[in-house]
C-alpha positions, 0 to 999 in steps of 0.5 A: 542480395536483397535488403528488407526495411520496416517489414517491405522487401525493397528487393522487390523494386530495386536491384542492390549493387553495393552495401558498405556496412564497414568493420567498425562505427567511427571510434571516437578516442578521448585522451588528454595532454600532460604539461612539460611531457610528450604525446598525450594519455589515452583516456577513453574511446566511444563508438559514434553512429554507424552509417551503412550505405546502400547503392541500387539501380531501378531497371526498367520500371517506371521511375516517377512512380517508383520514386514516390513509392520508395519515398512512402516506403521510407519514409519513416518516424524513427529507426526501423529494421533493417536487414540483410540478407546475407545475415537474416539472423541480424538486424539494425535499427536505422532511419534514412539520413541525407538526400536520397538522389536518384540519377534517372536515364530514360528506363535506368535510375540509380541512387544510394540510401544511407542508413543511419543507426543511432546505436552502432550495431546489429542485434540478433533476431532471436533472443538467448534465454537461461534459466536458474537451476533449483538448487542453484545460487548463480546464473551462468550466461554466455554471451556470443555477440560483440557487444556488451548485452543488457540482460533482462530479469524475470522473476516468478514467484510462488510464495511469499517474498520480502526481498530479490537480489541479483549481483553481477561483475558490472553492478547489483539490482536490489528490490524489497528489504534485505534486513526486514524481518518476516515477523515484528513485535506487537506490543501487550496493549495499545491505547485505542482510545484516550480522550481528555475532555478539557475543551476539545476532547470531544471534537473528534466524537460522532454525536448522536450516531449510536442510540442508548440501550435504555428501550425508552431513551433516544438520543437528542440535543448536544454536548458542550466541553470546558475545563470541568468535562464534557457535558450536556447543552441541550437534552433536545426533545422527548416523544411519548414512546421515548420519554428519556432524551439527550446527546450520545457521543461515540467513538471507533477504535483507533486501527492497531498495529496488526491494522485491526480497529476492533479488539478481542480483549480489552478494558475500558476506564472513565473518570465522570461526575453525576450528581443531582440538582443541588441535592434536590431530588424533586423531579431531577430524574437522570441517566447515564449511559457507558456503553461497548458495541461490536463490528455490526453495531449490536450491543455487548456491555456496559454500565447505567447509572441513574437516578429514577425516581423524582421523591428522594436523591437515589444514584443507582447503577446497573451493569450490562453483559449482553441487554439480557431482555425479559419476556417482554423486551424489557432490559434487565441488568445482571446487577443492581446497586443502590446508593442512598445519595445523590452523589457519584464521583468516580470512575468505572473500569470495565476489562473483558478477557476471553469470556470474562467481564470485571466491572469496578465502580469506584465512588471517592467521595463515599469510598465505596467500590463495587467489584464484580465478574460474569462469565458469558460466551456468547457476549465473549465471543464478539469483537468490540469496536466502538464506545459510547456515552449517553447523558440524558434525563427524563421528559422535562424534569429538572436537569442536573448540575453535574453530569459530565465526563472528564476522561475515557479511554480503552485498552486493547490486550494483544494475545499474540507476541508478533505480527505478519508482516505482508510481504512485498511479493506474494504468490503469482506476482512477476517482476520484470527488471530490465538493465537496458531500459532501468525500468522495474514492474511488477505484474506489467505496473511500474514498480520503483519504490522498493528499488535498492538506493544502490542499485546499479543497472548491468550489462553483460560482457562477451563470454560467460557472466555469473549472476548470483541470486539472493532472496527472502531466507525465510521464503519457502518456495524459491522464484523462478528465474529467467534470465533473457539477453539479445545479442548485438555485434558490429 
């Protein structure tokens, strides 16, 4: 017989005599006794460590140098294979326990190894596979080995997949969700944004990020922010080419429930004040700006309000679909409404559907309200993603008193009624669930966090096991499912 041990053939330096690898590991039986009755009742039993014994001689070698080559050979960080070879198709895990005494006589030497196997038995060198049919519900896997076997689960997929389940006499490994739905509702309009502007409201405002749409503005200065609105502190400075001048607050859209912060239709309402300095129009010459941009930052539509002459009070307001240049790079509104005062306060109410855009501007102190709608594709066709105020005025004339923004919000309409939900596994993606070990990875990473509370690690008995497999119902493709265990026996 010859003996290999962590891949060397011992065989070669030694001459085997004896192997005692018994019938069974010690059995180590629990039970317990019950008072006023005789003998005792039997609980449980467990197998202890297996000891295999190995008795060999060394004839005609060189004991000391073949001593310290055995000790190199086993020599050991932890159990290693050991195998027999009269059963080459097994192997034990082992290490060397106790002493290992040599008994030298001139050229003869003569010892015994024992092996010690933490787990008390040998598994089998090759591994048994089983796959699952395609149009089967249940695995059958037979095990031939002694020994309960710990099967392990691989599962391939090849489409989308929210939900695996495998069920077995001994115990049920989950992953994903079994109640979740493929689709969940997406509500008709979600508030993207909404800013009450009583003393912080800008806090979460960039400044000074976006430009006006005025060709002759630049943004400056900064805003301040009480109970009456945020406003302007300071208009900053003015250049000859950009003799309008003050602060730009702006704002992305908050990330909707289908993860998009941009929106395909919407509206947007703002409650704000613009009114000259007293009423005296001499040199109070100002601007305000509510502008909408797209996902590259290029303008779509907004509303200016101004008063731009410096010899009577006259609030105009222009309304923007696209900046609708002239020949000479000059803006042109697609509206123009004068009003002969020097008072606006109200609100203004901007909805784009599809490629139509509605503009309201309603004035309560005169009661007038301004109601108009253009049709535009090519402005239609854009994704808003972020709005901006400006408030500025005109070199270093006199500023107004109020001009300032008490609220802003914009709505996204949702056209579609619900939402893919992103499986948990998708096309190529492979889970592994091993029972021996309870580890769980998905494509070689650790994968625990959709792992079932009330999974329950299995084994399989000796015989033939069902396990059924569940999966997605609404899954198109079905999973590959193979199914591998390593037979051990006594």
């Amino acid at each position: 017989m010859f003996i290999r041990y962590n891949g060397v053939d011992l065989s070669n330096y030694i001459k085997i005599v004896k192997v005692n690898r018994g019938i069974l590991p010690d059995r180590e039986n629990k039970r317990y006794d019950i008072v006023k009755s005789s003998g005792s009742s039997y609980s449980h039993y467990r197998y202890k460590e297996k000891i295999i014994t190995v008795e060999f001689l060394i004839i005609d070698q060189d004991l000391n140098s073949l001593r310290r080559l055995l000790a190199n050979l086993l020599d050991v960080d932890g159990p290693s294979e050991l195998i027999f070879s009269d059963e080459p198709h097994l192997y034990w895990l082992a290490v060397p326990d106790g002493s290992i005494d040599l008994d030298e006589i001139l050229t003869l030497g003569k010892g015994t190894i024992n092996f010690l196997c933490p787990k008390p038995w040998a598994y089998s060198v090759v591994e048994k596979t089983v796959s699952l049919g395609s149009t089967e519900s249940t695995i059958l896997v037979k095990n031939d080995g002694s020994v309960p076997a710990n099967p392990k689960i691989k599962i391939n997929f090849h489409s989308d997949c929210g939900f695996v389940g495998l069920a077995s006499p001994k115990g049920s490994v989950q992953v994903g969700n079994k109640v979740s739905a493929d689709t969940e509702a997406v509500p008709k309009s979600e508030n993207l944004i909404s800013s009450t502007f009583n003393g912080i409201g800008s806090n979460t405002w960039d400044k000074n990020v976006f430009q006006p749409l005025h060709i002759n503005a630049q943004a400056s200065g900064s805003v301040i922010e009480d109970g009456n609105g945020v406003r302007t502190n300071s208009f900053g400075t003015w250049i000859e080419t950009k003799k309008w001048h003050g602060p730009v607050i702006s704002k992305n859209l908050a990330v909707d429930t289908l993860g998009l912060n941009t929106a395909d239709n919407w509206e947007v309402y703002s409650e704000f004040h613009f009114r000259t300095l007293d009423g005296n129009a001499s040199k109070a010459m100002a601007m305000m700006e509510f502008n909408i941009f797209d996902d590259i930052g290029e303008y779509i539509t907004g509303v200016r309000f101004g008063d731009t002459l410096d010899v009577y009070p006259l609030t105009g307001s222009l309304i923007y679909v696209g900046k609708n240049l002239d020949e000479r790079g000059i803006e042109r509104a697609v509206l123009w409404d004068e009003e002969g005062y020097d008072y606006f306060n109200g609100s203004i109410y901007i909805s784009k559907m599809a490629n139509n855009f509605r503009f309201v501007l309603h004035n309560y102190t005169t009661g007038k309200i301004l109601d108009k709608t253009f049709y535009n594709e090519i402005i239609g066709a854009k994704k808003a993603k972020t709005a901006s105020i400006f408030m500025g005025k005109f070199k270093d004339n006199s500023e107004f008193n109020d001009m300032s923004v008490t609220y802003f919000k914009f709505v996204k309409h949702h056209t579609q009624n619900t939402k893919d939900i992103p499986n948990i596994f998708s096309d190529g993606d492979e889970l592994i669930i091993d029972n021996e070990t309870g580890r769980v990875t998905k494509n070689g990473s650790p994968y625990l966090e959709t792992l079932d509370i009330g999974s329950k690690f299995f084994q399989v008995d000796k015989g033939t096991t069902g396990i059924d497999f569940t999966y997605s119902d609404w899954l198109g493709i079905k999973p590959e499912v193979t199914i591998t265990i390593r037979e051990k026996f006594y």
